[in-house]
NUDO-704426 format. One record per atom (N, C-alpha, C): residue in three letters; x, y, z; atom name. Coordinates in steps of 0.02 Angstrom, whole numbers, plus 50000, padded with zeros to 5 digits. Layout:
BEGIN
NODE    r   east  north     up   a
NODE  ALA      X      Y      Z  CA
...
//
This chain:
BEGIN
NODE    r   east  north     up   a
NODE  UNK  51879  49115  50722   N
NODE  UNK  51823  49085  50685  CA
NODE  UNK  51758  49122  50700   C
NODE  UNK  51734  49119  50647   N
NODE  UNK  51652  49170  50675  CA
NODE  UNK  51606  49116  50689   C
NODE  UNK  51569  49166  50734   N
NODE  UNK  51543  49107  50816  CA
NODE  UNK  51461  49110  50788   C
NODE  UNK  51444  49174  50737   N
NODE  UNK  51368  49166  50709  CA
NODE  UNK  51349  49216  50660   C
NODE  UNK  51338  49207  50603   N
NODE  UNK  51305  49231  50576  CA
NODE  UNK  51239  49245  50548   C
NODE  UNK  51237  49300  50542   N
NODE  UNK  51127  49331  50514  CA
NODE  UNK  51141  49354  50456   C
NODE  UNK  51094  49308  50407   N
NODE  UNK  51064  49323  50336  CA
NODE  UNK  51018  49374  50351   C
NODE  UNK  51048  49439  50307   N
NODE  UNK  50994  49489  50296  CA
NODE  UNK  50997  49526  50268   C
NODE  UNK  50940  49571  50249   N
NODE  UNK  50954  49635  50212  CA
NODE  UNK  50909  49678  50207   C
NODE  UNK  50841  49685  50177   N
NODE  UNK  50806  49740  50178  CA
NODE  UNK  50771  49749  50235   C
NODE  UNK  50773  49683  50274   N
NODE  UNK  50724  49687  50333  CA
NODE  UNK  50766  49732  50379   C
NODE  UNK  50827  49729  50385   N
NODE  UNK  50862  49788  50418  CA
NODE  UNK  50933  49820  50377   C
NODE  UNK  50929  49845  50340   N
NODE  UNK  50964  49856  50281  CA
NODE  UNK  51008  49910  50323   C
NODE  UNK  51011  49956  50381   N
NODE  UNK  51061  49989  50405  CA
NODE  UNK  51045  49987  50493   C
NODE  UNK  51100  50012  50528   N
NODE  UNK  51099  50019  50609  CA
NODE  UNK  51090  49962  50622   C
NODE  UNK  51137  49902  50610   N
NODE  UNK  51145  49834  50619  CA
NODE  UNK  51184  49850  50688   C
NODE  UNK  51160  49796  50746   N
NODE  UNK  51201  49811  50801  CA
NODE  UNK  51256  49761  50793   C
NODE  UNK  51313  49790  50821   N
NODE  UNK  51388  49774  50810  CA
NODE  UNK  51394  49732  50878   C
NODE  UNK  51407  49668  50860   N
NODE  UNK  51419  49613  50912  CA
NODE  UNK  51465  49570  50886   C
NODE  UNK  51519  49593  50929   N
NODE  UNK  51575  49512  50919  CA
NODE  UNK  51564  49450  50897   C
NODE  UNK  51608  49419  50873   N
NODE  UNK  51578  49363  50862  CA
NODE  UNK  51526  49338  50792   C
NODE  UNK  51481  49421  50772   N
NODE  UNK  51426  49400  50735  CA
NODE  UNK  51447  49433  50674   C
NODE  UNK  51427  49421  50596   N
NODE  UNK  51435  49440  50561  CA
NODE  UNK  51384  49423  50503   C
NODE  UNK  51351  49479  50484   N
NODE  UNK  51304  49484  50436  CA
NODE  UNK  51320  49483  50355   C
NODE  UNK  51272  49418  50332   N
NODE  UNK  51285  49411  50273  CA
NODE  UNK  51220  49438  50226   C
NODE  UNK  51224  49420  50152   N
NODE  UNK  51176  49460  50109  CA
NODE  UNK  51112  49403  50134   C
NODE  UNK  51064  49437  50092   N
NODE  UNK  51008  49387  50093  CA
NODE  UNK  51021  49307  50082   C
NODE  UNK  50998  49249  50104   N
NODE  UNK  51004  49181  50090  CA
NODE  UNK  50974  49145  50023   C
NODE  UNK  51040  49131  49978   N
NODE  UNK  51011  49079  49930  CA
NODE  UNK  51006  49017  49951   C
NODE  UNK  50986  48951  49915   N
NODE  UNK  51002  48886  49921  CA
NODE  UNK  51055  48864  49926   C
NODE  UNK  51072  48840  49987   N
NODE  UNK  51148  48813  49992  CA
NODE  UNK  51215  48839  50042   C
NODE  UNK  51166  48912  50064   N
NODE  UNK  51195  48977  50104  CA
NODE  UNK  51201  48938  50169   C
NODE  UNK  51144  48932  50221   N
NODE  UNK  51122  48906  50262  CA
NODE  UNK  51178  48855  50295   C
NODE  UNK  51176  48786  50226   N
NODE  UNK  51184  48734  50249  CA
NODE  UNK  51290  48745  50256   C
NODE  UNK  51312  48787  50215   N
NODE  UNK  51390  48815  50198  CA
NODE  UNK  51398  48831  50273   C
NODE  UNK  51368  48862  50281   N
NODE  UNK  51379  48889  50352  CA
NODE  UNK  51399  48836  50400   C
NODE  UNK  51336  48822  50410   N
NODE  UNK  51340  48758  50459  CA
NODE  UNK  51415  48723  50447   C
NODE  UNK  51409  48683  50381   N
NODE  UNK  51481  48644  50383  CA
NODE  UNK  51525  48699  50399   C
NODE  UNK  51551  48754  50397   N
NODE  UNK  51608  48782  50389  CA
NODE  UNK  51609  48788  50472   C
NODE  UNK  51574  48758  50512   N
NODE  UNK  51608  48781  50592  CA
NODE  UNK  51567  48826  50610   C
NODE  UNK  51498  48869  50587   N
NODE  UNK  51459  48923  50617  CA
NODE  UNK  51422  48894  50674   C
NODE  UNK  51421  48915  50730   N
NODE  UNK  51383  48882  50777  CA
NODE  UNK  51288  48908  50797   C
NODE  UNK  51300  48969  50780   N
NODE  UNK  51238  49006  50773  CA
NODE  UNK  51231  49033  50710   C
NODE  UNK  51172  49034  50688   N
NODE  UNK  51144  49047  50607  CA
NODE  UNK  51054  49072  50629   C
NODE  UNK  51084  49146  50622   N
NODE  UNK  50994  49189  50612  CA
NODE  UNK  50982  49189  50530   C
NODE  UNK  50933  49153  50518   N
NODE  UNK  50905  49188  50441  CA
NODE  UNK  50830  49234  50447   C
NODE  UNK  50855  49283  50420   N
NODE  UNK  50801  49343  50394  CA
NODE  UNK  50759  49348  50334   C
NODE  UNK  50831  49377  50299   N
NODE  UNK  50798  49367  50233  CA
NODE  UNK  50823  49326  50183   C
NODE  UNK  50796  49304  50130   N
NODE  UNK  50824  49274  50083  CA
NODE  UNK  50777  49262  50013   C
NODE  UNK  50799  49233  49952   N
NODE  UNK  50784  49241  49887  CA
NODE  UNK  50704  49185  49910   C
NODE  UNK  50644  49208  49881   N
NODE  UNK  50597  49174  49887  CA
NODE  UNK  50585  49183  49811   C
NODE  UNK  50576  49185  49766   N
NODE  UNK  50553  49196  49697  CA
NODE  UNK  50601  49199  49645   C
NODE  UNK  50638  49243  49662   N
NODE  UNK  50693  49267  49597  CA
NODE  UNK  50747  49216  49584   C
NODE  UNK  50750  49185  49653   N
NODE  UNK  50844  49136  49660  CA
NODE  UNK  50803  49068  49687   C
NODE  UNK  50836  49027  49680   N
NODE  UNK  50834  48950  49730  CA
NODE  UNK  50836  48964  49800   C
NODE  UNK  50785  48976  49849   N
NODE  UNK  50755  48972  49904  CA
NODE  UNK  50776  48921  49951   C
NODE  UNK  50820  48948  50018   N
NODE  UNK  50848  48921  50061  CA
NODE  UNK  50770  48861  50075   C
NODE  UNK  50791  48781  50073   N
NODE  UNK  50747  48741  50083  CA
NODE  UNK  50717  48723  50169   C
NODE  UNK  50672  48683  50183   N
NODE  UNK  50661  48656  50256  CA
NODE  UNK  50725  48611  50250   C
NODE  UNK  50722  48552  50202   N
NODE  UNK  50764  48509  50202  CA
NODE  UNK  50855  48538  50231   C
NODE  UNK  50836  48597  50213   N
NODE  UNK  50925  48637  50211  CA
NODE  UNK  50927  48657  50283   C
NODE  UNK  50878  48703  50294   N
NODE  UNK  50870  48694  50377  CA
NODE  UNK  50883  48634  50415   C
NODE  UNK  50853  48595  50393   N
NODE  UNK  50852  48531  50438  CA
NODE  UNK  50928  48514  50467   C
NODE  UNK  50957  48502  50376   N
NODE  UNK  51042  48480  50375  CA
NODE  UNK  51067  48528  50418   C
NODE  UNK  51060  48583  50409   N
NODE  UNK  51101  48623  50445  CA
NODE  UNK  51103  48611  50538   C
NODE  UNK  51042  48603  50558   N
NODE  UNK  51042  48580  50620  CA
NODE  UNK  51072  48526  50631   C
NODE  UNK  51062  48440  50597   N
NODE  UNK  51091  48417  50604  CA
NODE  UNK  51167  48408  50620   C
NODE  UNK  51203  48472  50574   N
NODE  UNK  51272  48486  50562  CA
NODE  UNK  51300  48517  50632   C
NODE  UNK  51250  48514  50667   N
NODE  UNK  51262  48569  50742  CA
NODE  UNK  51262  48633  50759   C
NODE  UNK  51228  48646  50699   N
NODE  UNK  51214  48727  50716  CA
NODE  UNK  51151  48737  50740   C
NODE  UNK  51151  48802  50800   N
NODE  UNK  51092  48807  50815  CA
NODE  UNK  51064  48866  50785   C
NODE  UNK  50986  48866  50773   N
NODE  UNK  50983  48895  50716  CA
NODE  UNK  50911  48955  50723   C
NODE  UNK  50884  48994  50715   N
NODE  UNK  50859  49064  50727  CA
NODE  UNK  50830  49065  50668   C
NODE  UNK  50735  49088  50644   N
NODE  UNK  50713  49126  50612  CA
NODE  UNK  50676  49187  50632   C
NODE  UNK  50677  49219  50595   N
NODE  UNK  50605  49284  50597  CA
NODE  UNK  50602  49319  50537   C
NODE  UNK  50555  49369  50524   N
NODE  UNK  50537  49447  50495  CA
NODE  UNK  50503  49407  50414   C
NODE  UNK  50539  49357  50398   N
NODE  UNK  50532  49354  50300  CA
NODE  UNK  50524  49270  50297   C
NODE  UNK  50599  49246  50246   N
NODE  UNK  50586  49190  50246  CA
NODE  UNK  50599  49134  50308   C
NODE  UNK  50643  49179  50336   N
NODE  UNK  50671  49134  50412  CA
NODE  UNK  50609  49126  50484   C
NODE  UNK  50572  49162  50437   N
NODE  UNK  50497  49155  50508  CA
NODE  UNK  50472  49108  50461   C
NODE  UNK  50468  49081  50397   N
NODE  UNK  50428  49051  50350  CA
NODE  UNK  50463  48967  50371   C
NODE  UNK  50518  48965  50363   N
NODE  UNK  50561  48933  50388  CA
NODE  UNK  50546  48880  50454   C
NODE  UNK  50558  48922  50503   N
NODE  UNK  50524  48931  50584  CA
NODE  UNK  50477  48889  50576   C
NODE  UNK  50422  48884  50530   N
NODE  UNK  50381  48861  50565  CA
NODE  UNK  50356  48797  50520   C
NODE  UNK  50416  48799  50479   N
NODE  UNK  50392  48745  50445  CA
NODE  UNK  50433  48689  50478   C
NODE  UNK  50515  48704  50525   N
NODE  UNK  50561  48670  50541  CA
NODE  UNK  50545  48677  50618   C
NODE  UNK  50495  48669  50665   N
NODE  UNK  50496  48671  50731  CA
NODE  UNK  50560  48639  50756   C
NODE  UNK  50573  48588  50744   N
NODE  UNK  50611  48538  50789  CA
NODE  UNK  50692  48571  50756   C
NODE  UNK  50693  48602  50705   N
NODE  UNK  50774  48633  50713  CA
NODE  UNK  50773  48699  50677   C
NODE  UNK  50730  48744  50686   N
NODE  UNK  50758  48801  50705  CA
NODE  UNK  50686  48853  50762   C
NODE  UNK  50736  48879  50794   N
NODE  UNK  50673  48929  50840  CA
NODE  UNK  50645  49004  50802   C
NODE  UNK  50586  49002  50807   N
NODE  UNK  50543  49058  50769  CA
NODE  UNK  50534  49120  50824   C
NODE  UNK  50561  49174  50785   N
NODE  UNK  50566  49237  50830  CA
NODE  UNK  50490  49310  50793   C
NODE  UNK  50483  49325  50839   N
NODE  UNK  50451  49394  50807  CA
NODE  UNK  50381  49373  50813   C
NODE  UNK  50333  49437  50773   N
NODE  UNK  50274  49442  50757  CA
NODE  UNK  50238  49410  50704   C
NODE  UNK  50316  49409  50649   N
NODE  UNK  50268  49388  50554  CA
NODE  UNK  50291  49315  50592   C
NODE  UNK  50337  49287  50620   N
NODE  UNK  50338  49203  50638  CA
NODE  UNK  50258  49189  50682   C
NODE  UNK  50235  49226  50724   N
NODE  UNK  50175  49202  50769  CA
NODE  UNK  50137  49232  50742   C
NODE  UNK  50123  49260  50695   N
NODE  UNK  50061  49283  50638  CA
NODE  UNK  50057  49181  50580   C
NODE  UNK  50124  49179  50573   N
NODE  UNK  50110  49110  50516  CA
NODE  UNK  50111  49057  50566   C
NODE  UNK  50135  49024  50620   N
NODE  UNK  50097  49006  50668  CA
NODE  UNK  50045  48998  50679   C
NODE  UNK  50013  49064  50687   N
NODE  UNK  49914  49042  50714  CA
NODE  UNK  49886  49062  50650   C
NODE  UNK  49939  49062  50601   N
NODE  UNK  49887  49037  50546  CA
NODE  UNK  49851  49125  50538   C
NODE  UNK  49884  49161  50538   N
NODE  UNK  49844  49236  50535  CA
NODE  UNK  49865  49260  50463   C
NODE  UNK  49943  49233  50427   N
NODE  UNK  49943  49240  50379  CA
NODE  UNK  49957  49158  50351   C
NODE  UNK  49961  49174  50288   N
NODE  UNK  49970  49107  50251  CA
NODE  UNK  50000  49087  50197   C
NODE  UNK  50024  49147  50162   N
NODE  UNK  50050  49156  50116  CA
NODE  UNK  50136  49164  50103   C
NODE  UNK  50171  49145  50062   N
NODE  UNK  50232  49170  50064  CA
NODE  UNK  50227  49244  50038   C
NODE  UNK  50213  49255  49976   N
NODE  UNK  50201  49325  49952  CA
NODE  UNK  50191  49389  50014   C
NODE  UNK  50165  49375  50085   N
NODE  UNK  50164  49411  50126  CA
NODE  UNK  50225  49430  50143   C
NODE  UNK  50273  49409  50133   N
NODE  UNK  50326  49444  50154  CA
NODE  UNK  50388  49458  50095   C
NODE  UNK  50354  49419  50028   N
NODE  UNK  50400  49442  49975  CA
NODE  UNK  50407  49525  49967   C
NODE  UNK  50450  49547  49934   N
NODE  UNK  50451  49606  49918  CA
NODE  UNK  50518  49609  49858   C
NODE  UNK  50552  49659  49832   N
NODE  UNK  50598  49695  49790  CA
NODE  UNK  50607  49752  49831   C
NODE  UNK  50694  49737  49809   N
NODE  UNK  50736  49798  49830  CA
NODE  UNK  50795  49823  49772   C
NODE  UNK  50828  49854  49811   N
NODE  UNK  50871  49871  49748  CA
NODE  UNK  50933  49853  49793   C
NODE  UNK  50962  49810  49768   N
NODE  UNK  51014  49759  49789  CA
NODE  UNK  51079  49805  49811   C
NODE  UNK  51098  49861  49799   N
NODE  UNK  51141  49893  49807  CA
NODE  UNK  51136  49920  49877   C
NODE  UNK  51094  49932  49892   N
NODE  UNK  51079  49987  49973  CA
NODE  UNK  51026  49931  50011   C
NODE  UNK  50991  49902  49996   N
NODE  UNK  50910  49880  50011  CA
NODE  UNK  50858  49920  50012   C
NODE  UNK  50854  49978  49979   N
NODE  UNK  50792  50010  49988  CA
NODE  UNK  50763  49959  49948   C
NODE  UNK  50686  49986  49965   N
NODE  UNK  50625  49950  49963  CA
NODE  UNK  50613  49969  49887   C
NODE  UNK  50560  49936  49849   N
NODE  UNK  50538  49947  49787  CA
NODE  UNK  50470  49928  49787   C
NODE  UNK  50457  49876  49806   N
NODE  UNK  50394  49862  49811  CA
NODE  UNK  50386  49807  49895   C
NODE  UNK  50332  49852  49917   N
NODE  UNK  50320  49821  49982  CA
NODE  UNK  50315  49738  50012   C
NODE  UNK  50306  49751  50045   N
NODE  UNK  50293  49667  50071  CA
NODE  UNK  50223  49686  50113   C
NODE  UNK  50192  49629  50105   N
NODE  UNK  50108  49647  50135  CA
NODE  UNK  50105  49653  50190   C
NODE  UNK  50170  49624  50235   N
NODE  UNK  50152  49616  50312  CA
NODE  UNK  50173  49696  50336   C
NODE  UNK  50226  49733  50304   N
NODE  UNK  50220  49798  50348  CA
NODE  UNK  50161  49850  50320   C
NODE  UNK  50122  49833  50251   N
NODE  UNK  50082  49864  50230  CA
NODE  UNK  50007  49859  50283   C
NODE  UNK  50012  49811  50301   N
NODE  UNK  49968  49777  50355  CA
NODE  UNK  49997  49812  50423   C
NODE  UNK  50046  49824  50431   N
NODE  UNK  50071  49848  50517  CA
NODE  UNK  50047  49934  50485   C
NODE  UNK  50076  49952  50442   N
NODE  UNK  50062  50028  50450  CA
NODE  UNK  49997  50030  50435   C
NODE  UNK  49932  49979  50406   N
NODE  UNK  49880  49996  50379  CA
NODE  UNK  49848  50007  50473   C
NODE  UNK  49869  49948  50495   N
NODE  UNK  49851  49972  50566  CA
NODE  UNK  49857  50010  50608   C
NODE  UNK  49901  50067  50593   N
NODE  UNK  49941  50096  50655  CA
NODE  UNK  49898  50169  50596   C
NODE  UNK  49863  50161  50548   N
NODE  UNK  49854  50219  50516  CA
NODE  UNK  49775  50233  50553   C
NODE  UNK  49744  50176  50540   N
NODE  UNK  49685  50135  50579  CA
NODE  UNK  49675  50183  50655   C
NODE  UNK  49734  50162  50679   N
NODE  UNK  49737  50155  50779  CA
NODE  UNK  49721  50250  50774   C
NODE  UNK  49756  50272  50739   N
NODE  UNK  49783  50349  50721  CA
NODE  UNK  49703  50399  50705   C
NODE  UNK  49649  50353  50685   N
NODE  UNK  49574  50387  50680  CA
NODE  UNK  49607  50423  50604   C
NODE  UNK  49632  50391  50550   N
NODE  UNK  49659  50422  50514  CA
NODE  UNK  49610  50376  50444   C
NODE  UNK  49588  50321  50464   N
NODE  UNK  49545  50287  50405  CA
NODE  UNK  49532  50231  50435   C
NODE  UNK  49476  50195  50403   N
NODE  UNK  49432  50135  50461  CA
NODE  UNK  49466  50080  50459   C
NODE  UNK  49443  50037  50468   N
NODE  UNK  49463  49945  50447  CA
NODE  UNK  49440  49930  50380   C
NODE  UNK  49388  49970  50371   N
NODE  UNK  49345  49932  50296  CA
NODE  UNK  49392  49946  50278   C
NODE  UNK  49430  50014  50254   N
NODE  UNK  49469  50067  50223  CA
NODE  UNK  49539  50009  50206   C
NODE  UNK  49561  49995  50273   N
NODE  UNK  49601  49942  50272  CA
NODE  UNK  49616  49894  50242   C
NODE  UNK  49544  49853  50242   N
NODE  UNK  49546  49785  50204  CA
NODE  UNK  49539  49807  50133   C
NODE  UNK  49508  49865  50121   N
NODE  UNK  49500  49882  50022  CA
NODE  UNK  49576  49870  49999   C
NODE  UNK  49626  49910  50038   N
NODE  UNK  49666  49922  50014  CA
NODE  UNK  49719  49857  50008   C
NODE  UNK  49711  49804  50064   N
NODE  UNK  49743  49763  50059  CA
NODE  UNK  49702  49693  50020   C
NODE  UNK  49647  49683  49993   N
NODE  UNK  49628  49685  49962  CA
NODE  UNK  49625  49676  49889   C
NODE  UNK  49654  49759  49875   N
NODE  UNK  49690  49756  49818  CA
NODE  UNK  49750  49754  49787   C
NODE  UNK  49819  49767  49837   N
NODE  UNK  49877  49753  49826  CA
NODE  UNK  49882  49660  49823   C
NODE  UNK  49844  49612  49863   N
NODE  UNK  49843  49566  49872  CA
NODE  UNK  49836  49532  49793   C
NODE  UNK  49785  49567  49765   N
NODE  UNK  49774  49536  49691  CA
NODE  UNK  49832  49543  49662   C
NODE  UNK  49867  49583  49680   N
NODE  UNK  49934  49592  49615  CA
NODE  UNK  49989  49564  49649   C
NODE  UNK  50019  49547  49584   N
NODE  UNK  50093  49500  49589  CA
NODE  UNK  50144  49525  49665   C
NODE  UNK  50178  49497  49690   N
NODE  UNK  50230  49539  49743  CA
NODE  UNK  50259  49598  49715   C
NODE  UNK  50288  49597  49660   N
NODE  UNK  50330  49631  49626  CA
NODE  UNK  50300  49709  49589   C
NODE  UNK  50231  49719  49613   N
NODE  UNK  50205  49744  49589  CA
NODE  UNK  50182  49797  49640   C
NODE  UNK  50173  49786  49674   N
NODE  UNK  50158  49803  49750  CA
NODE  UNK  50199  49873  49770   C
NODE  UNK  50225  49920  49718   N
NODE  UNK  50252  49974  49744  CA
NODE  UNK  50230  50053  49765   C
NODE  UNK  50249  50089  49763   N
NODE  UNK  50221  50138  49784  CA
NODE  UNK  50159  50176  49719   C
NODE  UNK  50179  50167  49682   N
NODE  UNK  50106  50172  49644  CA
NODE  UNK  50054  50130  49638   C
NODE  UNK  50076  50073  49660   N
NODE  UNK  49984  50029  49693  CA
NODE  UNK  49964  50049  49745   C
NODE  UNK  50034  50052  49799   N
NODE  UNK  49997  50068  49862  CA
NODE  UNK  49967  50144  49853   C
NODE  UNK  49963  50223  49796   N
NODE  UNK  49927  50258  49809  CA
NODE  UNK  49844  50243  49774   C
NODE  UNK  49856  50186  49727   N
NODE  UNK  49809  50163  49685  CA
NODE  UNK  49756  50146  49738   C
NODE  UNK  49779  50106  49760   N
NODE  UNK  49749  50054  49796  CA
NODE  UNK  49719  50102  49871   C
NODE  UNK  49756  50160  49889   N
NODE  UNK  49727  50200  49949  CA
NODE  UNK  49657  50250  49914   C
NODE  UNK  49693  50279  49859   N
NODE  UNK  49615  50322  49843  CA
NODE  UNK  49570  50271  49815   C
NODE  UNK  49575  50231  49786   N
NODE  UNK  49521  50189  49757  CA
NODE  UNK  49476  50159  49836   C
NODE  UNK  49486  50171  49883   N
NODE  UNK  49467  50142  49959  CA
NODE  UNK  49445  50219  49990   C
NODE  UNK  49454  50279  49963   N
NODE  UNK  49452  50336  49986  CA
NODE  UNK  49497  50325  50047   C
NODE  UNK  49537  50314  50052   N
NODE  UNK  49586  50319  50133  CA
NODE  UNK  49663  50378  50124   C
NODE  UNK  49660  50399  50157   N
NODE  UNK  49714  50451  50156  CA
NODE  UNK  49769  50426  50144   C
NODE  UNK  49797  50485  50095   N
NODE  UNK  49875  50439  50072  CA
NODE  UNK  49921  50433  50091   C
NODE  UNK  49927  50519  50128   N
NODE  UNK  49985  50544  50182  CA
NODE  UNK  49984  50513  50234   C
NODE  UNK  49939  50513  50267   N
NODE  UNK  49979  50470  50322  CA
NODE  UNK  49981  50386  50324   C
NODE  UNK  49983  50353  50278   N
NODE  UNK  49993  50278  50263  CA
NODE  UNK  50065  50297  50220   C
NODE  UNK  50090  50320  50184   N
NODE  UNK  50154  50330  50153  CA
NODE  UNK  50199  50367  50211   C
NODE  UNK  50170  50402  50262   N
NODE  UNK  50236  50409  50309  CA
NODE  UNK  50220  50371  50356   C
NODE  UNK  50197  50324  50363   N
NODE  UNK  50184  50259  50412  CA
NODE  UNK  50207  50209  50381   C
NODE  UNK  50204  50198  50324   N
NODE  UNK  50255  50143  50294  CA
NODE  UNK  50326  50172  50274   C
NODE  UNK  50341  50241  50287   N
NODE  UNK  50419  50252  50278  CA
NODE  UNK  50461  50255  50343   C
NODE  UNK  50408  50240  50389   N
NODE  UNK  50439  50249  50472  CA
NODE  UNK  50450  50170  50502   C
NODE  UNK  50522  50182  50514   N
NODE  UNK  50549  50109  50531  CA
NODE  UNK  50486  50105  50601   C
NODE  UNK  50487  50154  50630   N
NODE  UNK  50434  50116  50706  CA
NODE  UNK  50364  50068  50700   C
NODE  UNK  50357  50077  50637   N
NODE  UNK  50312  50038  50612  CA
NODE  UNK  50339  49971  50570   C
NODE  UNK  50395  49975  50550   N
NODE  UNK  50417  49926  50509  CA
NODE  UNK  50415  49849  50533   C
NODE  UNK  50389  49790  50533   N
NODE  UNK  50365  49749  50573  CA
NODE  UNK  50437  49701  50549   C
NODE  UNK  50461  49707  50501   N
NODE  UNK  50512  49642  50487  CA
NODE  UNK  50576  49678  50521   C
NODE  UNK  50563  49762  50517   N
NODE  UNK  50632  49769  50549  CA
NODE  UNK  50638  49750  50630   C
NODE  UNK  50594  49770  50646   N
NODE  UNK  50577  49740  50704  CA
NODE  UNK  50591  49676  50758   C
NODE  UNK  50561  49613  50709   N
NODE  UNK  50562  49561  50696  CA
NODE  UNK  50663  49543  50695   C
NODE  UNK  50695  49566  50640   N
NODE  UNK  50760  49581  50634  CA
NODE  UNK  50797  49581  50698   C
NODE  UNK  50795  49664  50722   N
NODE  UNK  50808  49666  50793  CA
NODE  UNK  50801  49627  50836   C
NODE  UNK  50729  49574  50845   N
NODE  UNK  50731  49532  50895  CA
NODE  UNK  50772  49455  50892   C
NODE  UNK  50767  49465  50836   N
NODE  UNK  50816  49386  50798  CA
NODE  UNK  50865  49411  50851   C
NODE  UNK  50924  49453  50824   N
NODE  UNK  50980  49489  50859  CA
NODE  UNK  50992  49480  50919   C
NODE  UNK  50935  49500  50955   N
NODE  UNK  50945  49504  51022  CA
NODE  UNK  50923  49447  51056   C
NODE  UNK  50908  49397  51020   N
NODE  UNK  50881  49313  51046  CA
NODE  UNK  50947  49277  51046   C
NODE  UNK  50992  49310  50985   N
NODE  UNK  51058  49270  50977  CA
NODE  UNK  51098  49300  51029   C
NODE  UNK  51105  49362  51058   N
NODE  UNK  51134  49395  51122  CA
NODE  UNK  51132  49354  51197   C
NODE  UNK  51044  49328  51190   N
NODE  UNK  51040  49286  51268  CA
NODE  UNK  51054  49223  51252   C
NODE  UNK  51067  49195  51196   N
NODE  UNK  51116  49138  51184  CA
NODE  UNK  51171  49123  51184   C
NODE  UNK  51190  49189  51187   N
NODE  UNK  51293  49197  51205  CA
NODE  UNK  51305  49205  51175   C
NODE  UNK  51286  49242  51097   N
NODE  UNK  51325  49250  51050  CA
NODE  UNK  51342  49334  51065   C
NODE  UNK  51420  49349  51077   N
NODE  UNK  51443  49412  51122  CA
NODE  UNK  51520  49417  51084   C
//
């Protein structure tokens, strides 16, 4: 019987660590979550899942699911969104969970994004790693904070879905901020904050015994 499974996908779309016991499913629709639970899963990480396009894994679904006896794990996307809306049954992992926490972000759209369902590459960003690499471009003496906020700013006005690599160069020269190094700072997983986030889900379910 499988002892836990993690909803995910673009937030770590490859170099999934291989742990007994665990087995990774696609992103979470409505109804994913709570299947689980009844079917005997004892641990349940959610990552990512449908926020816009599909019926959106609920609090209410979380809830059931705990009830059902599963213990239960968010971070990186909707499962940090999750986290913190369900304190009392599920635990919130990562940075984007203690960013919506203290209230630093607020939005769901912060972590929406498009992929291309076949592989998970990215299509159009999600604001929170646009925000980790805007910073790490920042730290780099490579463009200011003002530079920063122009740009986020203006991806912010536009839809999630919109948000791809031709806003984000829109949106960098219109701020005068360099393009090169914010496009290889957002193509470098070391910056990637949900993959990140991902990884730590993982390894939270490891010191829980899931082996």
């Amino acid at each position: 019987m499988v002892r836990a499974v993690v909803f995910v996908g673009p937030s770590l779309p490859t170099a999934r660590p291989v742990i007994p016991g665990l087995v990774y499913a696609p992103p979470a629709v409505r109804g994913d979550v709570i299947a689980a639970a009844r079917s005997g899963v004892d641990v349940i990480g959610l990552v990512d899942g449908e926020l816009f396009q599909r019926a959106a894994v609920t609090p209410r679904e979380i809830r059931d699911a705990a009830a059902a006896g599963a213990r239960l794990f968010g971070a990186a996307s909707v499962g940090a969104l999750r986290a913190v809306e369900c304190p009392d049954a599920m635990l919130g992992i990562g940075e984007v969970y203690r960013m919506f926490r203290t209230g630093q972000l607020d939005g769901d759209d912060e972590v929406a994004m498009t992929y291309d369902p076949t592989d998970f590459r990215t299509i159009a960003y999600p604001l929170v790693n646009v925000r980790a690499a805007l910073a790490a471009v920042v730290a780099a003496g490579d463009g200011t904070r003002a530079q920063a906020d122009l740009v986020i700013g203006a991806l912010r006005r536009l839809a999630f879905h919109r948000r791809d690599r031709v806003a984000v160069t829109a949106a960098a020269a219109a701020a005068a901020l360099p393009l090169a190094p914010l496009l290889a700072t957002l193509g470098s997983t070391a910056h990637d904050i949900k993959r990140r986030d991902a990884l730590a889900l993982i390894a939270a379910l490891r010191r829980a015994g899931v082996s």
